[in-house]
C-alpha positions in Angstrom: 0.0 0.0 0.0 3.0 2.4 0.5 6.1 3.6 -1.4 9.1 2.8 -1.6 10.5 6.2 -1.0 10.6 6.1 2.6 14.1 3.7 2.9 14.7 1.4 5.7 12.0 -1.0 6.8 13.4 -1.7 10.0 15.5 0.7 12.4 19.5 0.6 12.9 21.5 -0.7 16.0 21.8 3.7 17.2 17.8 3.9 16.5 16.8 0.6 18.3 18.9 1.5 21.5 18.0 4.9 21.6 14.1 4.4 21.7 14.9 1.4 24.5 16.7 4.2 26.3 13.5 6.3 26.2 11.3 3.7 27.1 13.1 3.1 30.0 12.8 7.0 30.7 16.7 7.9 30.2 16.7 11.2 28.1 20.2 11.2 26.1 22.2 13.9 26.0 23.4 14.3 22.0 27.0 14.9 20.9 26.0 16.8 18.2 23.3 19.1 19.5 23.3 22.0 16.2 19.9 23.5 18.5 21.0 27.0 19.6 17.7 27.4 21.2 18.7 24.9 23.9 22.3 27.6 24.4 21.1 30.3 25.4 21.4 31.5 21.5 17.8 32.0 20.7 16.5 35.7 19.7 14.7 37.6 22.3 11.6 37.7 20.1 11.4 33.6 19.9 11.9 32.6 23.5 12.0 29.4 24.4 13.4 26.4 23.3 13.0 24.3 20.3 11.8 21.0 20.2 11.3 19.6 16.4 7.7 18.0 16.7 7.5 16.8 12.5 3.6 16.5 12.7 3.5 20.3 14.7 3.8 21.8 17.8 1.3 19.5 19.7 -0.3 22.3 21.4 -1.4 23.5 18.3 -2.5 20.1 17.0 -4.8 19.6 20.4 -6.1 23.1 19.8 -7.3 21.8 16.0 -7.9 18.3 17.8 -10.5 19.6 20.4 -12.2 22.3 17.6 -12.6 19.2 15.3 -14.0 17.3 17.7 -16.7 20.1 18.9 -17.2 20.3 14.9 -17.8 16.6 14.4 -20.6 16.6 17.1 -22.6 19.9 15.5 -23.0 17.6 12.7 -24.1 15.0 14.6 -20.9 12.5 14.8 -20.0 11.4 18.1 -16.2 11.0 16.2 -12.9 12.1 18.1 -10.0 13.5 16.8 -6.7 13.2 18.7 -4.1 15.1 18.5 -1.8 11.8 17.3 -4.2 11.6 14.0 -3.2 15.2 12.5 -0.2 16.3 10.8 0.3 20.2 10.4 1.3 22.3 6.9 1.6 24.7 5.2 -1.3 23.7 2.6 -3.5 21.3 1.2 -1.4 21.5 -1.5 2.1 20.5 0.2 -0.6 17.8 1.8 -0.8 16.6 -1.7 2.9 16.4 -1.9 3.5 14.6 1.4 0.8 11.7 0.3 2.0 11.0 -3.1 5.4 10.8 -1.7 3.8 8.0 1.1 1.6 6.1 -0.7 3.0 6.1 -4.7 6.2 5.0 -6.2 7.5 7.1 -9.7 5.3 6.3 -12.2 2.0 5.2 -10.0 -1.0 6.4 -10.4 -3.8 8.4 -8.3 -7.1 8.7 -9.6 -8.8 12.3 -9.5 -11.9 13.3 -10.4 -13.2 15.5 -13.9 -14.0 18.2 -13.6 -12.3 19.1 -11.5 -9.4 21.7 -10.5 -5.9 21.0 -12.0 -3.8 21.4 -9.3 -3.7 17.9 -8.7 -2.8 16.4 -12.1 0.0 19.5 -12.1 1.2 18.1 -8.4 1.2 15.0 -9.7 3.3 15.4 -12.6 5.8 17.1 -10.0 6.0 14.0 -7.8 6.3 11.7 -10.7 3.3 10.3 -10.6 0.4 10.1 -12.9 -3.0 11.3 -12.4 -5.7 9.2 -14.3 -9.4 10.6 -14.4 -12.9 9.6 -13.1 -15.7 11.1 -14.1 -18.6 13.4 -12.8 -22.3 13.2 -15.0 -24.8 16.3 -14.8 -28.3 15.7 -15.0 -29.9 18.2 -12.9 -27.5 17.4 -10.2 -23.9 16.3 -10.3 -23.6 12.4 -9.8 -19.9 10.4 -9.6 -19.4 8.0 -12.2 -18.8 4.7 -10.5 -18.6 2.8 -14.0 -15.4 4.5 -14.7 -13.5 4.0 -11.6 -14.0 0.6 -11.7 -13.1 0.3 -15.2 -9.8 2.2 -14.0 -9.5 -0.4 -11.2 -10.0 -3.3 -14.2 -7.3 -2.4 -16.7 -3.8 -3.6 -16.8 -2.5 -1.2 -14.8 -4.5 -1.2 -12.0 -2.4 -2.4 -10.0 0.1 0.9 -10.1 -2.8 2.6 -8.5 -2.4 4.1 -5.2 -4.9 6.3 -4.3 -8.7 7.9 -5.3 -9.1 11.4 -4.5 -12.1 12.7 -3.9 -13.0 16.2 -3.0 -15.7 17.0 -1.3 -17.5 19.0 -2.3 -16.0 18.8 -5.6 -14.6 22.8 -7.1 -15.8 23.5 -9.6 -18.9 21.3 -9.7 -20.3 21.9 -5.6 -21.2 18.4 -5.5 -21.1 16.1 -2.3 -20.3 12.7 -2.2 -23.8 10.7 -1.5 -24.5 7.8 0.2 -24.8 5.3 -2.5 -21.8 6.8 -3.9 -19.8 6.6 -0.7 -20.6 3.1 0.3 -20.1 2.2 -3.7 -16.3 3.6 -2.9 -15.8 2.7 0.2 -16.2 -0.8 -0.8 -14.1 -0.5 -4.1 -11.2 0.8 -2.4 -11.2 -2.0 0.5 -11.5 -4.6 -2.2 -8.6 -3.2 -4.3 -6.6 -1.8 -1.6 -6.2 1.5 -1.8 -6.3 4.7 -0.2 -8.7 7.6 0.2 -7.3 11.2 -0.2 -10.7 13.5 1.0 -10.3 17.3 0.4 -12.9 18.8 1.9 -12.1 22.5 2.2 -15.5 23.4 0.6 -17.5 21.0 3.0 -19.2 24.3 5.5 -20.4 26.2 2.7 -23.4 24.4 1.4 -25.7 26.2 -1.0 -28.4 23.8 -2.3 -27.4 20.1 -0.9 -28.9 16.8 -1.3 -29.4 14.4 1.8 -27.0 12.4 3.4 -23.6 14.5 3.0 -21.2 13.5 5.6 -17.6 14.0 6.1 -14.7 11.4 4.8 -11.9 12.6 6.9 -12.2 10.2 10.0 -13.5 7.6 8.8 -12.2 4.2 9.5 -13.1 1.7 6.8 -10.7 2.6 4.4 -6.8 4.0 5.2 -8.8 7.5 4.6 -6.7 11.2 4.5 -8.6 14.2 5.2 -7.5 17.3 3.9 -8.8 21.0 5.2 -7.5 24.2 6.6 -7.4 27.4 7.1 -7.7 29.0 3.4 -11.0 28.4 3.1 -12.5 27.4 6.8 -11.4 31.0 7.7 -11.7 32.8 4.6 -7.8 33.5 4.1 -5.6 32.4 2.0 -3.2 34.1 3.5 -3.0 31.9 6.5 -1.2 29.5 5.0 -2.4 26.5 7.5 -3.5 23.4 6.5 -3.5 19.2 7.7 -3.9 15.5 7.3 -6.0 13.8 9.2 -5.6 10.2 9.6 -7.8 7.3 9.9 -9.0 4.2 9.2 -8.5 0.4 10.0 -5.7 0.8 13.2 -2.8 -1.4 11.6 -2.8 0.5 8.6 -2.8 4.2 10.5 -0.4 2.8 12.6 2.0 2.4 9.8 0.9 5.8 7.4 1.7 7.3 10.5 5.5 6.4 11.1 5.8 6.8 7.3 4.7 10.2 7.3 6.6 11.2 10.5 10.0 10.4 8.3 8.5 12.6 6.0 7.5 15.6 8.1 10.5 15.2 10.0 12.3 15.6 6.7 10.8 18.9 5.7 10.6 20.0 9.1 7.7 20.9 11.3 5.5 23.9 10.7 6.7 27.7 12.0 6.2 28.1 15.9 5.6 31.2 14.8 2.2 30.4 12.5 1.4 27.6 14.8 1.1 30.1 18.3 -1.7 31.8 16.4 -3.7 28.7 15.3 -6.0 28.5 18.4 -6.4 32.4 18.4 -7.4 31.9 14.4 -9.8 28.7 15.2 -12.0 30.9 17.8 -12.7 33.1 14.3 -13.6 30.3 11.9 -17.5 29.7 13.4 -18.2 33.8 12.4 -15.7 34.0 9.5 -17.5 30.9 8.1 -21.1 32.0 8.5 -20.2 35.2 6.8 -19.1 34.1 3.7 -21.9 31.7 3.2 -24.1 34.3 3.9 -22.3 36.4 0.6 -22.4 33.1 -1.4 -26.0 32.0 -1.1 -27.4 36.0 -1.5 -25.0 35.9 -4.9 -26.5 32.8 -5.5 -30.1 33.9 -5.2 -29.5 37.0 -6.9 -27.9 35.5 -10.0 -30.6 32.9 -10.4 -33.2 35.7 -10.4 -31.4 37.4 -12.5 -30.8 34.8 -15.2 -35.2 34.5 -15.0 -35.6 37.9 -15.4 -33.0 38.4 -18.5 -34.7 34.9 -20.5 -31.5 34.2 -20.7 -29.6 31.8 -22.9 -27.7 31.3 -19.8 -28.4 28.8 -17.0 -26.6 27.9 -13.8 -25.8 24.6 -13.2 -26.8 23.2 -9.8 -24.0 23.8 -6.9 -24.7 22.0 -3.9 -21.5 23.8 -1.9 -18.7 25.8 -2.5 -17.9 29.2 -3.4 -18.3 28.7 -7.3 -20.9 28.0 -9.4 -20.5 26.8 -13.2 -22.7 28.7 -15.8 -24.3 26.8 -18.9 -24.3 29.5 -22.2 -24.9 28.5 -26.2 -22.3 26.3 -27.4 -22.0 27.9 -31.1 -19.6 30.4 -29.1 -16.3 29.3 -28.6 -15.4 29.8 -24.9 -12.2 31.3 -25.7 -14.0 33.8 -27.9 -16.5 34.7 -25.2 -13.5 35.0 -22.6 -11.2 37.5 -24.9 -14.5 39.4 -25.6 -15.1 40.0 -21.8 -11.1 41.1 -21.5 -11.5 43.8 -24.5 -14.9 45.1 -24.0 -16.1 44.9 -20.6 -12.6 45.1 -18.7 -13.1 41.3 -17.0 -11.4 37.9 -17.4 -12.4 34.2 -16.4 -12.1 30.6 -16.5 -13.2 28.6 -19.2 -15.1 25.9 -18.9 -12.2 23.6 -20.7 -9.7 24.8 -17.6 -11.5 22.3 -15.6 -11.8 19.7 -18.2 -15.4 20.0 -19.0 -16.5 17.5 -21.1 -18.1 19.9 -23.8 -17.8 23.6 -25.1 -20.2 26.0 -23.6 -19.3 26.5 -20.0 -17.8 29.3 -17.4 -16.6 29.4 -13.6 -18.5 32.2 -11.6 -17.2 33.2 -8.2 -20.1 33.6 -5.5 -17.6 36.1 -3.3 -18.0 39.4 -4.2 -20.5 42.0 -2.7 -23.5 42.6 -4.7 -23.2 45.7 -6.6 -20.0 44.0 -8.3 -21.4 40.6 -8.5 -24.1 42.0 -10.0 -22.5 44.0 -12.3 -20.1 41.5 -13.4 -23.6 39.0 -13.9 -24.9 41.7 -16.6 -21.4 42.0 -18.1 -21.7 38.8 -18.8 -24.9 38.4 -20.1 -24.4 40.9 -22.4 -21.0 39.6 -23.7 -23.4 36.3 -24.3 -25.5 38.3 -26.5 -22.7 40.1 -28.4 -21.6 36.6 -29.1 -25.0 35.6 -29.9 
């Protein structure tokens, strides 16, 4: 189920008699200490001294622990998280990294979904490892399409796969993973065995969900990695926290877990210094998160009146979460065209529909995040580049 990239199985002669040391409660004194902290060496401004934890400072991590806890049981999940199951970064993005180094060799393969955003094919390609697609279907509502990741898991290199990643909800599509769905994976991935990578940085901003969403990351069916942080929990992208939480059938955690230690320990913990604000930033995230759904579903209800009241030959596809929504126009205009027509006209750029590997011409991303009046504006810029087109 792992890589290869991690070296040693078992632990030399130093490593063995240094942990027997511990347990019998001898702390050793190190030869080569290079920790001026522990000198008297430190700057004023970081008192203290340093102690390399690679999954974070663990006061930090029992802050997140307790908050995800508390968040667990407001949606009805009697589920604890412990301190032991998170690892702290800098991103969902280096938590990409950190997992395709643990669980794929160079040249094995993840699967991730379409559409969908491509940061993880372009993450992939930097790790040396390939990204194969699934696919999502639209009728009326965004389904997964289970036919194709279990032809995936049926051709003759299914057995370089590593990993299904499934974000939820999905950007740009808003669409939870439902139950059918779920138990449909959950049971593909135990039969195959392979492991779950959950991103689920959209998962509090719902706009128009279907029953029975629920949360991957602690789940224990399946070796399972959730994925959040602060970027979008808090509304800043500036605060460039994120982690891993681990879970899953106890063997396997056990051993994802001293894999990825070597790992963290490797690129070093997170900054004391971003990690003494996290439980300052975590008392924010309950307001900062209700605000911005507030913004998205207003947009949202604005922009679908006024699509009705335009008769437009625009529609919005259905989002069930997220900060996006994707917008359906005529097909006979070339999204390129409609895009470079917005840039010299009406002063505004986009996404095509093609950057997220739509399956057909004839679609744009829309961002639910701006006040009204420019939301609103931006909505009529569009409509009217449509009818330009048109």
């Amino acid at each position: 189920m792992f890589s290869h990239r991690i070296g040693s199985e078992q632990p030399n002669r130093i490593a063995r008699a240094q942990a027997e040391a511990l347990d019998r409660g001898i702390r050793l004194g190190r030869l080569n200490d290079s920790n001026p902290t522990r000198f008297g060496l430190g700057p004023e401004s970081l008192p203290g001294i340093y102690g390399a934890e690679p999954q974070g400072p663990i006061q930090a991590r029992r802050s997140l622990a307790a908050f995800l806890t508390e968040r667990n049981r407001a949606g009805g999940s009697s589920a604890l998280v412990g301190p032991d199951d998170l690892y702290l970064l800098s991103s969902t993005s280096q938590a990409y990294s950190w997992l395709m180094k643990l669980l794929c060799d160079p040249g094995d393969i993840i699967l991730e979904p379409r559409p969908g955003y491509p940061l993880i094919e372009s993450i992939a390609g930097l790790e040396s490892v390939r990204a194969f697609p699934y696919g999502l279907e639209y009728d009326g509502s965004w389904f997964l399409d289970l036919a194709t990741i279990r032809e995936a898991l049926e051709e003759p290199e299914a057995d370089r796969i590593r990993a299904l990643v499934l974000i939820n909800p999905n950007n740009p599509t808003g669409s939870y993973l439902h139950p059918v769905e779920r138990q449909e994976v959950m049971d593909l991935c135990a039969r195959h065995d392979i492991a779950i990578i959950a991103d689920e940085v959209f998962f509090d901003y719902p706009l128009d969900p279907l029953p029975g969403r629920k949360r991957l990351a602690g789940d224990n069916e399946v070796l399972t990695f959730g994925l959040d942080g602060f970027s979008k929990i808090l509304a800043a992208p500036q605060a460039k926290v994120g982690w891993i939480q681990v879970s899953g059938p106890a063997p396997q955690v056990l051993e994802a877990r001293r894999r990825l230690d070597l790992i963290a320990d490797d690129y070093l913990p997170m900054s004391q210094i971003i990690a003494d604000g996290i439980s300052s930033m975590l008392q924010e995230v309950p307001g900062q998160t209700a605000r911005v759904a507030a913004r998205i579903r207003e947009n949202l209800t604005v922009l679908k009146t006024m699509l009705a009241e335009e008769s437009a030959c625009v529609s919005c596809l259905r989002a069930e979460a997220g900060w996006n929504t994707l917008l359906r126009f005529p097909a006979v205009i070339e999204e390129d065209d409609l895009v470079v027509h917005l840039i010299r006209r009406y002063g505004l750029t986009g996404q095509p529909g093609y950057f997220f590997d739509m399956p057909t011409n004839g679609y744009l991303a829309l961002s639910l995040l701006p006040e009204l009046p420019e939301f609103q504006h931006k909505v009529s810029a569009l409509l009217s580049a449509v009818n330009d087109l048109i």
